[in-house]
CHARMM internal coordinates of N, CA and C (Angstrom, degrees):
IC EDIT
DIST 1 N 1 CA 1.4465
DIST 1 CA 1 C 1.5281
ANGL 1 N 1 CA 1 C 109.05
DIST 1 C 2 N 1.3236
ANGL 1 CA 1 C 2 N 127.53
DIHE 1 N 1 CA 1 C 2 N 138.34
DIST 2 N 2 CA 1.2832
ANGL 1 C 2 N 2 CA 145.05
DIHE 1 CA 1 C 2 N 2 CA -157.26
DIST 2 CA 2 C 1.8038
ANGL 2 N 2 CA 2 C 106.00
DIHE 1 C 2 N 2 CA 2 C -97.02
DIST 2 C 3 N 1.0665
ANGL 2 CA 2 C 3 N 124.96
DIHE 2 N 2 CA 2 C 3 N 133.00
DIST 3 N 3 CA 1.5358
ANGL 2 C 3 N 3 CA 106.86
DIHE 2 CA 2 C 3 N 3 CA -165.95
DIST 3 CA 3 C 1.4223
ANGL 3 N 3 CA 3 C 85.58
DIHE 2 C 3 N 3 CA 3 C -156.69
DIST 3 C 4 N 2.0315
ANGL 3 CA 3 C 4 N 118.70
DIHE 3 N 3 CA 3 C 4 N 161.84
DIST 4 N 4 CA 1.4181
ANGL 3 C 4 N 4 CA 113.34
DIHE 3 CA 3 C 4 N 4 CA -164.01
DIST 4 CA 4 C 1.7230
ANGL 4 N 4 CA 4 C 109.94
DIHE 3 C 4 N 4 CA 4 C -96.73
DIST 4 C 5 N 1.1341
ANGL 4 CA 4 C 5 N 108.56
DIHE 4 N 4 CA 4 C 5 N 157.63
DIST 5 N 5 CA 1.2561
ANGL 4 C 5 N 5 CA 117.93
DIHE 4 CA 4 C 5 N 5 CA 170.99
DIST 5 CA 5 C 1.3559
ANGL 5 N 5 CA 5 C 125.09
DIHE 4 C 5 N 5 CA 5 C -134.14
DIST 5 C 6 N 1.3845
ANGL 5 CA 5 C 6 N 123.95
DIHE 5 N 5 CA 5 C 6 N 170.98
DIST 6 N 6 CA 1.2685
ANGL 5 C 6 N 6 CA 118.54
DIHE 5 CA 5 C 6 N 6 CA -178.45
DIST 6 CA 6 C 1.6293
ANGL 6 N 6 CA 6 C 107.13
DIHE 5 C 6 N 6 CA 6 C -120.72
DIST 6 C 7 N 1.7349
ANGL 6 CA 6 C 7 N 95.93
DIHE 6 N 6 CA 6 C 7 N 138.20
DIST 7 N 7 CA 1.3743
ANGL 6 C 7 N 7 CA 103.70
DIHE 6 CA 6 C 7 N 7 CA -177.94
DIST 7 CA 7 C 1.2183
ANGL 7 N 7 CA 7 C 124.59
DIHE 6 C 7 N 7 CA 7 C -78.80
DIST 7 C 8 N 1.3773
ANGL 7 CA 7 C 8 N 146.89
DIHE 7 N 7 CA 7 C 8 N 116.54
DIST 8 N 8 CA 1.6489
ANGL 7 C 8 N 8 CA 149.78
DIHE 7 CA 7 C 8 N 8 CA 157.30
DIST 8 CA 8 C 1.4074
ANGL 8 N 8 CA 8 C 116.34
DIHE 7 C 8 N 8 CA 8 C -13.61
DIST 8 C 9 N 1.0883
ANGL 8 CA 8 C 9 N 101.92
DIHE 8 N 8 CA 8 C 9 N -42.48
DIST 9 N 9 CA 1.6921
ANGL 8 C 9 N 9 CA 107.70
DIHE 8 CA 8 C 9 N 9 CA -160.38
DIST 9 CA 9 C 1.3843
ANGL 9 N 9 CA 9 C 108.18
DIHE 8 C 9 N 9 CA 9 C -93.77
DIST 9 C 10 N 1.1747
ANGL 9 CA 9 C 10 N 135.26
DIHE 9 N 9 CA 9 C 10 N -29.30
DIST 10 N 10 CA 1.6886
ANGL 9 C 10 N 10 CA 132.84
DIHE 9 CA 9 C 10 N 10 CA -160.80
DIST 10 CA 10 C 2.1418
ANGL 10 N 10 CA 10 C 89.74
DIHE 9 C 10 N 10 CA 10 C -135.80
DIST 10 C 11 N 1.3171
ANGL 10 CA 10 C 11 N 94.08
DIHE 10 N 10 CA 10 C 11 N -51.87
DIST 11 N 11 CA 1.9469
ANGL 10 C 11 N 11 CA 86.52
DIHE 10 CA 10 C 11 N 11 CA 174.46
DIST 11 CA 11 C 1.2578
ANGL 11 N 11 CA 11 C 105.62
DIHE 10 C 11 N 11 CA 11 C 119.97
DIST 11 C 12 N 1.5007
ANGL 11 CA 11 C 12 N 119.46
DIHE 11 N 11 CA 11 C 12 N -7.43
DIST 12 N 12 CA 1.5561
ANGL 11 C 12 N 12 CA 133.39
DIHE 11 CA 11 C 12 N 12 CA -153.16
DIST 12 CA 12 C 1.6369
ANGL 12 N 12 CA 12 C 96.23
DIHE 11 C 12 N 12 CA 12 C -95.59
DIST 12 C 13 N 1.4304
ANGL 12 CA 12 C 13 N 122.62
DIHE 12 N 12 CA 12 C 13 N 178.76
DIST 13 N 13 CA 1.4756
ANGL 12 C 13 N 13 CA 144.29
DIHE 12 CA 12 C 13 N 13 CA -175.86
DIST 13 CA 13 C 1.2217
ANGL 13 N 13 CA 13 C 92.26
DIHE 12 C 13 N 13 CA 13 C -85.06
DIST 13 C 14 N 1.3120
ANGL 13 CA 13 C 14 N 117.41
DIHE 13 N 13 CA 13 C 14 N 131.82
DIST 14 N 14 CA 1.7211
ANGL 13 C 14 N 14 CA 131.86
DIHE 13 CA 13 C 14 N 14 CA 134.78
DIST 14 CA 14 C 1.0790
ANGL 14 N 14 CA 14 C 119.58
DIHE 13 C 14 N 14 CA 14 C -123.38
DIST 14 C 15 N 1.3999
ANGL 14 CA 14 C 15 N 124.24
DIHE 14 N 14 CA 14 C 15 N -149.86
DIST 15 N 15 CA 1.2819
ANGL 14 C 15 N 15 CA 123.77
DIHE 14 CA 14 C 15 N 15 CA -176.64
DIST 15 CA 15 C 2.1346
ANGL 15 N 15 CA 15 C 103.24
DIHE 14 C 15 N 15 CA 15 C -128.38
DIST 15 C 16 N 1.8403
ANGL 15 CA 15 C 16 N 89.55
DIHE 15 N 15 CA 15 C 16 N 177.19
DIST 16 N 16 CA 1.4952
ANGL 15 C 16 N 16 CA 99.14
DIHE 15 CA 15 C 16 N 16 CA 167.88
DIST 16 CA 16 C 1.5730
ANGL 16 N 16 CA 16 C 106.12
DIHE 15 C 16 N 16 CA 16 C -157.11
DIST 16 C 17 N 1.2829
ANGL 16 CA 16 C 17 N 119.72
DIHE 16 N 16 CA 16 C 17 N 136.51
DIST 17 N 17 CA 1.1698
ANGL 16 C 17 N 17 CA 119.52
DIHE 16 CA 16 C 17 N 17 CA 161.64
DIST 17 CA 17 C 1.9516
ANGL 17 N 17 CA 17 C 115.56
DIHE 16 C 17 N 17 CA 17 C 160.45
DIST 17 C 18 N 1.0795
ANGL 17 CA 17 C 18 N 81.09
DIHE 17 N 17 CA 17 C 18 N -132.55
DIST 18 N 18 CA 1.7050
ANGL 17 C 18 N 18 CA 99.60
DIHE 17 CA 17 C 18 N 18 CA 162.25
DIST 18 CA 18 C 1.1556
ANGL 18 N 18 CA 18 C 132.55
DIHE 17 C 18 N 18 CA 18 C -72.82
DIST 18 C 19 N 1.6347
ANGL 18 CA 18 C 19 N 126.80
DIHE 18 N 18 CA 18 C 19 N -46.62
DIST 19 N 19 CA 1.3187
ANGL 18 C 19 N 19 CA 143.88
DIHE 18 CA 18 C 19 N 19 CA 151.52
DIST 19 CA 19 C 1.6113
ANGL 19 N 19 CA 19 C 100.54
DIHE 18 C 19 N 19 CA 19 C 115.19
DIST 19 C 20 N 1.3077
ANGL 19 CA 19 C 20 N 106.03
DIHE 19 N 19 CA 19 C 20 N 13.53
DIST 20 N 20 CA 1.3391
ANGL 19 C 20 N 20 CA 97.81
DIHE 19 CA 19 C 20 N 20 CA -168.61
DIST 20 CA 20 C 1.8710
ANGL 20 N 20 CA 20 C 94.47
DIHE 19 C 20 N 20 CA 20 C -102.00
DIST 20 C 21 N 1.2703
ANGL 20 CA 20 C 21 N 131.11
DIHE 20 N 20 CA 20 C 21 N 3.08
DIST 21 N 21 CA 1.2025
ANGL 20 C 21 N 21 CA 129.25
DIHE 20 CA 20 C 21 N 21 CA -178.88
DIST 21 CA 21 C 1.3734
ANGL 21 N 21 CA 21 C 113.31
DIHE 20 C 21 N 21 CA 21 C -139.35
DIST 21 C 22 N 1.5716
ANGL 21 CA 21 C 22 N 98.83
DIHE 21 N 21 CA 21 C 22 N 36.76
DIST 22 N 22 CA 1.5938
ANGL 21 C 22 N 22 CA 103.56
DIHE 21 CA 21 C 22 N 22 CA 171.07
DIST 22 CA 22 C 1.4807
ANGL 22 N 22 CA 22 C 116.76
DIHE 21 C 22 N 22 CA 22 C -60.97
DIST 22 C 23 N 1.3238
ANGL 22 CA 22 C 23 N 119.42
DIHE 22 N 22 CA 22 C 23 N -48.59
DIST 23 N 23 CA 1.8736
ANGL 22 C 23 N 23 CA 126.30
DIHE 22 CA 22 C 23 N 23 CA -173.12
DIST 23 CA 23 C 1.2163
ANGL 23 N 23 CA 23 C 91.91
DIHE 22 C 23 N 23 CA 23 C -67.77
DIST 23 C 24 N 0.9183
ANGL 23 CA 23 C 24 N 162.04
DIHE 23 N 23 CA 23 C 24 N -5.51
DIST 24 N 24 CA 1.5973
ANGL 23 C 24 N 24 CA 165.95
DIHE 23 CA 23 C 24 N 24 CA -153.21
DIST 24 CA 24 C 1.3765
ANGL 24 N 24 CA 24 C 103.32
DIHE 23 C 24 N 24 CA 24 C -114.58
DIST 24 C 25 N 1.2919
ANGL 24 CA 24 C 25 N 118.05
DIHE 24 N 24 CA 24 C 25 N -57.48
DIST 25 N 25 CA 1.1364
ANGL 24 C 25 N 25 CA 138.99
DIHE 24 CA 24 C 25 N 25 CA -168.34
DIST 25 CA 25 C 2.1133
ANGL 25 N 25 CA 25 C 111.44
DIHE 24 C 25 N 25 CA 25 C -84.22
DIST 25 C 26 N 1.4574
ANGL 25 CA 25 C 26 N 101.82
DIHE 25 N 25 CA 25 C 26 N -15.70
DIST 26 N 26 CA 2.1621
ANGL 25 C 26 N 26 CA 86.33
DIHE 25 CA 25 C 26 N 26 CA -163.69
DIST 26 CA 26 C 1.6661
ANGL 26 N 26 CA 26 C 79.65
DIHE 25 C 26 N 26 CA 26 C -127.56
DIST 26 C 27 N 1.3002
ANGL 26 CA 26 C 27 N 134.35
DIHE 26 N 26 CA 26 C 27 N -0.17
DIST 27 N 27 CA 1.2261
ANGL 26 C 27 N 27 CA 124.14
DIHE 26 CA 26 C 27 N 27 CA -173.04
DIST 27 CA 27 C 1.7157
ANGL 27 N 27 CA 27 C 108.45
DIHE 26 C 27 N 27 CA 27 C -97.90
DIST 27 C 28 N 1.4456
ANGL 27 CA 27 C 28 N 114.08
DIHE 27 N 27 CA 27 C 28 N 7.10
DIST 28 N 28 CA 1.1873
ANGL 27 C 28 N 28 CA 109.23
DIHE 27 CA 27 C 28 N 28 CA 166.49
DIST 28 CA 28 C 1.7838
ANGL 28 N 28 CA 28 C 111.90
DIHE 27 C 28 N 28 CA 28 C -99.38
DIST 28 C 29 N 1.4562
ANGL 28 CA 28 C 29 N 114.90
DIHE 28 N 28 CA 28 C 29 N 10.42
DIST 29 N 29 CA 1.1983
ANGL 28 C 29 N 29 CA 105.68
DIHE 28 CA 28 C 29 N 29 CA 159.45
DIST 29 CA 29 C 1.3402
ANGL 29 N 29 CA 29 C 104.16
DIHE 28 C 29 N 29 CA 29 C -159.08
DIST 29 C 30 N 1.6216
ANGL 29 CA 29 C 30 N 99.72
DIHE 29 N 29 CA 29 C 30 N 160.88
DIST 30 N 30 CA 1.6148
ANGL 29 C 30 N 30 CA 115.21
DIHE 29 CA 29 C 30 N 30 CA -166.98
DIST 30 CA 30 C 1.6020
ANGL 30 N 30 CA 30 C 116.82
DIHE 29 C 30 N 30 CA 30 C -36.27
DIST 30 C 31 N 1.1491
ANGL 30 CA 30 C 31 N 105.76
DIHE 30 N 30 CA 30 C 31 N 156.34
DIST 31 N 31 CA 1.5533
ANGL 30 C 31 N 31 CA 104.91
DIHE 30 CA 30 C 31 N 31 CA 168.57
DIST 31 CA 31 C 1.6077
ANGL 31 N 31 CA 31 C 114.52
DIHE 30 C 31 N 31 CA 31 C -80.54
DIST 31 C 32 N 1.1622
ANGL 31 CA 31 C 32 N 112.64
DIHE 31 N 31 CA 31 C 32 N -8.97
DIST 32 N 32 CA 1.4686
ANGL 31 C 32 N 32 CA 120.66
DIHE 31 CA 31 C 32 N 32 CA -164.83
DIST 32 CA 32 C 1.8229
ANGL 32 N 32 CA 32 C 96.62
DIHE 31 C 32 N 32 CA 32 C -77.99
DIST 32 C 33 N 1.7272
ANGL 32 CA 32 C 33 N 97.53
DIHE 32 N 32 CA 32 C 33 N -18.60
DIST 33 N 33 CA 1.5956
ANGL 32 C 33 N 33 CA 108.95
DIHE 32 CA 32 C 33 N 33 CA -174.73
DIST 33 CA 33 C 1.1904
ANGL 33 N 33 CA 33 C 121.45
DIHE 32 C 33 N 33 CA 33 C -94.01
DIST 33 C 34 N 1.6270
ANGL 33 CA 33 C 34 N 105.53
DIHE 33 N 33 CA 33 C 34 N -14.57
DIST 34 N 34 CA 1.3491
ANGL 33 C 34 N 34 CA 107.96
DIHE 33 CA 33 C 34 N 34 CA 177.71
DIST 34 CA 34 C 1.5276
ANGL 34 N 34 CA 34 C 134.70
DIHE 33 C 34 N 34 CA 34 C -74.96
DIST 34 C 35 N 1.2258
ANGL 34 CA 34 C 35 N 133.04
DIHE 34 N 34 CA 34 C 35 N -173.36
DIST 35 N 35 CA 1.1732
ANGL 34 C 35 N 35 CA 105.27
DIHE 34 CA 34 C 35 N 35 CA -167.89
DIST 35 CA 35 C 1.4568
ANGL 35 N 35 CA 35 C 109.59
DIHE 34 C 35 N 35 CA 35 C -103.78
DIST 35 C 36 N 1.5081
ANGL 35 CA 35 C 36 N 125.86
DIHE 35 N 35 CA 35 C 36 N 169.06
DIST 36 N 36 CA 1.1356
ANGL 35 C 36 N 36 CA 95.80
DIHE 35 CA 35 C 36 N 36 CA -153.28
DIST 36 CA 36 C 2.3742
ANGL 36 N 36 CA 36 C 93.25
DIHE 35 C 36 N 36 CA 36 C -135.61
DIST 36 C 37 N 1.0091
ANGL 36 CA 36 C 37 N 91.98
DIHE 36 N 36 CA 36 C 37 N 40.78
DIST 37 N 37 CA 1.6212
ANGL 36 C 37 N 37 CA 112.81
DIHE 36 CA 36 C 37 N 37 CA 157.93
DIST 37 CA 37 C 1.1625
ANGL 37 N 37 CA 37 C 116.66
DIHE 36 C 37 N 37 CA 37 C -71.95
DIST 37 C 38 N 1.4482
ANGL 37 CA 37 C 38 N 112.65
DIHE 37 N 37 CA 37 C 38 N 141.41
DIST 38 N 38 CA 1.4073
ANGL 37 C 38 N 38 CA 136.82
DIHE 37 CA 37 C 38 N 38 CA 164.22
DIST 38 CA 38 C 1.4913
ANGL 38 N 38 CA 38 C 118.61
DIHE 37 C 38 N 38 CA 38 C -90.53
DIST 38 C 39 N 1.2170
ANGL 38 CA 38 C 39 N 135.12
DIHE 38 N 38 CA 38 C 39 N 147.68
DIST 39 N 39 CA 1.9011
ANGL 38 C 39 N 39 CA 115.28
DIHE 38 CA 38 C 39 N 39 CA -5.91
DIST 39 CA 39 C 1.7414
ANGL 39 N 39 CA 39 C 112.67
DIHE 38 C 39 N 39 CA 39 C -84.60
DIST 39 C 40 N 1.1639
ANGL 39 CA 39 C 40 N 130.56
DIHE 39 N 39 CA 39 C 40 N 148.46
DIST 40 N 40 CA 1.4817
ANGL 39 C 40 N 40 CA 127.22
DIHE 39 CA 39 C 40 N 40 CA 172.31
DIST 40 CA 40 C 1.2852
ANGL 40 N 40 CA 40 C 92.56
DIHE 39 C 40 N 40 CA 40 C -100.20
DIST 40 C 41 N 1.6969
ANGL 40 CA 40 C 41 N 84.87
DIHE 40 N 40 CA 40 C 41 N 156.14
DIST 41 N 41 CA 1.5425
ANGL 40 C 41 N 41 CA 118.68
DIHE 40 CA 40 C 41 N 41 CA 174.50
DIST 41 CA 41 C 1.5710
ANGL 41 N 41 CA 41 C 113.13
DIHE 40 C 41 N 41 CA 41 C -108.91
DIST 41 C 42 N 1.5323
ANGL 41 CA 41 C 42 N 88.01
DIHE 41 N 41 CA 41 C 42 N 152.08
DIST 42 N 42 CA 1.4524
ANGL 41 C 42 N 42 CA 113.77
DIHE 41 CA 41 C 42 N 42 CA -174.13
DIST 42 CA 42 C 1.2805
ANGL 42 N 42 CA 42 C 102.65
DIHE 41 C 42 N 42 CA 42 C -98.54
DIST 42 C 43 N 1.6059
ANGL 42 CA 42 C 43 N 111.56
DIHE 42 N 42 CA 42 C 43 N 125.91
DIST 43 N 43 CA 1.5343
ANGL 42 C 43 N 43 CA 109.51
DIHE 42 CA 42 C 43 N 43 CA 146.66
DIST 43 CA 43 C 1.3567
ANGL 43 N 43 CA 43 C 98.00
DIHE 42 C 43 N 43 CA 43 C -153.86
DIST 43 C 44 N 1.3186
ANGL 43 CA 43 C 44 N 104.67
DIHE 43 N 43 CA 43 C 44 N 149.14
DIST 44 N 44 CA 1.4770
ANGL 43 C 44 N 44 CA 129.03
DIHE 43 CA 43 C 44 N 44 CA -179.61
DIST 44 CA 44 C 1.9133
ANGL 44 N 44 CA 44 C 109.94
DIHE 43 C 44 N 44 CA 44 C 56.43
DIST 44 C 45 N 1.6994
ANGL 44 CA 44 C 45 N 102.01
DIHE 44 N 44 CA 44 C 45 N 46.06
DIST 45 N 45 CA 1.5937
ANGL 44 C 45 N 45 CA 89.13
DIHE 44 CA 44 C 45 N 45 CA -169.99
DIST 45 CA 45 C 1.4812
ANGL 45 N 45 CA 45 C 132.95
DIHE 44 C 45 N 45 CA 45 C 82.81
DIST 45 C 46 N 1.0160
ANGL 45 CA 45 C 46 N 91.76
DIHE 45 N 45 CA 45 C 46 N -16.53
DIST 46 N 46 CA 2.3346
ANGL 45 C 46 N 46 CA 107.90
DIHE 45 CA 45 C 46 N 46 CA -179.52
DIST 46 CA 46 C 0.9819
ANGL 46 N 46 CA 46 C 90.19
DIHE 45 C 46 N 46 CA 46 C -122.33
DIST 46 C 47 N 1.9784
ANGL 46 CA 46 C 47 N 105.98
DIHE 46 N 46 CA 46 C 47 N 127.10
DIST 47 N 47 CA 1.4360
ANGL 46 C 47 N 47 CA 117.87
DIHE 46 CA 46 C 47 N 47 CA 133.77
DIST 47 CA 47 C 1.7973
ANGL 47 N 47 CA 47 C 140.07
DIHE 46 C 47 N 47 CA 47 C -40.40
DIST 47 C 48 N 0.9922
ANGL 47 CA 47 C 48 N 110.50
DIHE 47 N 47 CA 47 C 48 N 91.65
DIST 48 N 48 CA 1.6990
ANGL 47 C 48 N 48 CA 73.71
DIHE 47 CA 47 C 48 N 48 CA 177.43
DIST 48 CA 48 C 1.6793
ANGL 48 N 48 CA 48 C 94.36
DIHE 47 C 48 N 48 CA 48 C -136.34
DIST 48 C 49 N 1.7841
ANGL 48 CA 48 C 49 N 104.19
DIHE 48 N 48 CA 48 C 49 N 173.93
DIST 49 N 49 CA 1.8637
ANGL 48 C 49 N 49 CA 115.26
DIHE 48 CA 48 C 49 N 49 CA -146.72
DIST 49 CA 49 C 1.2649
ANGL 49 N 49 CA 49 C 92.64
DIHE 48 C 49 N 49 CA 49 C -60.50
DIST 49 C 50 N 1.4119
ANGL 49 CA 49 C 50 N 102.56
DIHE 49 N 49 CA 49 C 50 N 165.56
DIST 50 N 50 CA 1.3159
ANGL 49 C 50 N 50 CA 131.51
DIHE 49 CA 49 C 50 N 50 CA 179.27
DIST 50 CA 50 C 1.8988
ANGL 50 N 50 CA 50 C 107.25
DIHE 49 C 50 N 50 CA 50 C -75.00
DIST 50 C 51 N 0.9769
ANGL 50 CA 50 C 51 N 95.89
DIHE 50 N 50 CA 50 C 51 N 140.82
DIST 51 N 51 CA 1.8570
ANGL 50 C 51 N 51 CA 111.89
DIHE 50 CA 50 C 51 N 51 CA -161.78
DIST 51 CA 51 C 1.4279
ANGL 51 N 51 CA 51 C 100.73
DIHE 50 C 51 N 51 CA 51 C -71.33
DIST 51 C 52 N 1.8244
ANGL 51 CA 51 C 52 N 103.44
DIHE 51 N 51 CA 51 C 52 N 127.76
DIST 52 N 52 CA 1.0524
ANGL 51 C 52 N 52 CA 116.11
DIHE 51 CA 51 C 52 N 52 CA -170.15
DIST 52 CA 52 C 1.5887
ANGL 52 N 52 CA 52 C 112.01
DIHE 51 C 52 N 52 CA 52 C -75.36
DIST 52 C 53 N 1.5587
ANGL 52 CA 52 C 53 N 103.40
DIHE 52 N 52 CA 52 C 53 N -157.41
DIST 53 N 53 CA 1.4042
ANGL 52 C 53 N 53 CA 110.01
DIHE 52 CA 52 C 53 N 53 CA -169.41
DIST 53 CA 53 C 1.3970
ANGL 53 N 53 CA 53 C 100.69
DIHE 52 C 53 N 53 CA 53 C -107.98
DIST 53 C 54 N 1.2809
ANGL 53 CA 53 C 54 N 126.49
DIHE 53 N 53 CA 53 C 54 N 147.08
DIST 54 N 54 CA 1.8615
ANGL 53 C 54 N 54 CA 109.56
DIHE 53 CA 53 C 54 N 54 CA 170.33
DIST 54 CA 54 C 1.9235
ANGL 54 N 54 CA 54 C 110.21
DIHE 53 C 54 N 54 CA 54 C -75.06
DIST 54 C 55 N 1.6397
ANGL 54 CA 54 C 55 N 96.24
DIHE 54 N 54 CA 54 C 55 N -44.43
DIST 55 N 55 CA 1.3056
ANGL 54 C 55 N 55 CA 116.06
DIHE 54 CA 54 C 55 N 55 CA -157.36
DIST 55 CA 55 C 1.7456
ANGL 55 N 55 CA 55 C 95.88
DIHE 54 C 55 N 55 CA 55 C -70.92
DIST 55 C 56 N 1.2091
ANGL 55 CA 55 C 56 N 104.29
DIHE 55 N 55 CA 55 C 56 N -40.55
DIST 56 N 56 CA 1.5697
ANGL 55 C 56 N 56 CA 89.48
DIHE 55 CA 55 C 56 N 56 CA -174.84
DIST 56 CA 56 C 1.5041
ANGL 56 N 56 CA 56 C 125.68
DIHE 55 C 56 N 56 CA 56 C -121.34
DIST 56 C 57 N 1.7000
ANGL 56 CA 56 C 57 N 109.00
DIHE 56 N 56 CA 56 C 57 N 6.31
DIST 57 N 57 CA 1.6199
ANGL 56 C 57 N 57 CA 118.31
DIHE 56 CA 56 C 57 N 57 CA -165.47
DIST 57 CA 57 C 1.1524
ANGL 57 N 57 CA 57 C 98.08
DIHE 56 C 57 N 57 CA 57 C 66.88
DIST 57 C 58 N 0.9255
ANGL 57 CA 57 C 58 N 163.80
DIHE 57 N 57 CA 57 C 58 N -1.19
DIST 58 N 58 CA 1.5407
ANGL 57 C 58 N 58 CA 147.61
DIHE 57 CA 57 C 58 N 58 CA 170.69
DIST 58 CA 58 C 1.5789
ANGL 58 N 58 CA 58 C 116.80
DIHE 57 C 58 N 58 CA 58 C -61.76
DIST 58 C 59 N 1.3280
ANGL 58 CA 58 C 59 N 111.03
DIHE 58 N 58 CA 58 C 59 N 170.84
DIST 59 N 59 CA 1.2485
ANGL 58 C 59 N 59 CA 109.86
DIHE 58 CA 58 C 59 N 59 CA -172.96
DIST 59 CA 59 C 1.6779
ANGL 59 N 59 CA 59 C 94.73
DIHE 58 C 59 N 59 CA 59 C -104.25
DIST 59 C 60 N 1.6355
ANGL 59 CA 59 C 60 N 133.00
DIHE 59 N 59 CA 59 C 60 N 155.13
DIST 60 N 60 CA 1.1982
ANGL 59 C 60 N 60 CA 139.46
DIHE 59 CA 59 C 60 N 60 CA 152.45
DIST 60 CA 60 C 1.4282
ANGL 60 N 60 CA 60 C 117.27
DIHE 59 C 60 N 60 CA 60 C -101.71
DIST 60 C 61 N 1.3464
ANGL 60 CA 60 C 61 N 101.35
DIHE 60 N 60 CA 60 C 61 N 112.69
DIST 61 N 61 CA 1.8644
ANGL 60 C 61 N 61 CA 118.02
DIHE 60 CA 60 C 61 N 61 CA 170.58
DIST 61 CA 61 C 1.4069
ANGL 61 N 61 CA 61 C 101.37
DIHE 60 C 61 N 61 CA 61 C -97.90
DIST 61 C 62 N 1.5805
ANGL 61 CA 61 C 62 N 86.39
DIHE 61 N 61 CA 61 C 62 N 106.09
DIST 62 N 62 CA 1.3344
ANGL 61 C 62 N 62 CA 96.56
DIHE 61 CA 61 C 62 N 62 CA 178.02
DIST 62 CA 62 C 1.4346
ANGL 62 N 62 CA 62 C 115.40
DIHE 61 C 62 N 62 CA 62 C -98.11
END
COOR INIT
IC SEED 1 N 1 CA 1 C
IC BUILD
């Protein structure tokens, strides 16, 4: 299960988990909140940030 996190680098919301409940997971807050690291992922047609870290909030550029 996919749940939010906060990124190190910018400070903004991403995600962590599985990836299968990202839109589930970043659509309860603004995009203006999200985080705003490269590269984003696609699912279902929407960008959204690249999947954080559990251990450290960080973001992974993969």
């Amino acid at each position: 299960m996919c749940h939010k996190t906060s990124c190190s680098h910018c400070h903004k919301y991403t995600w962590v988990g599985c990836g299968n409940h990202i839109p589930s997971v970043m659509t309860k807050f603004p995009k203006e909140e999200w985080c705003t690291c490269e590269p984003k992922i696609e699912k279902g047609g929407e960008k959204y940030p690249p999947k954080g870290s559990m251990s450290s909030g960080s973001c992974e550029l993969l």
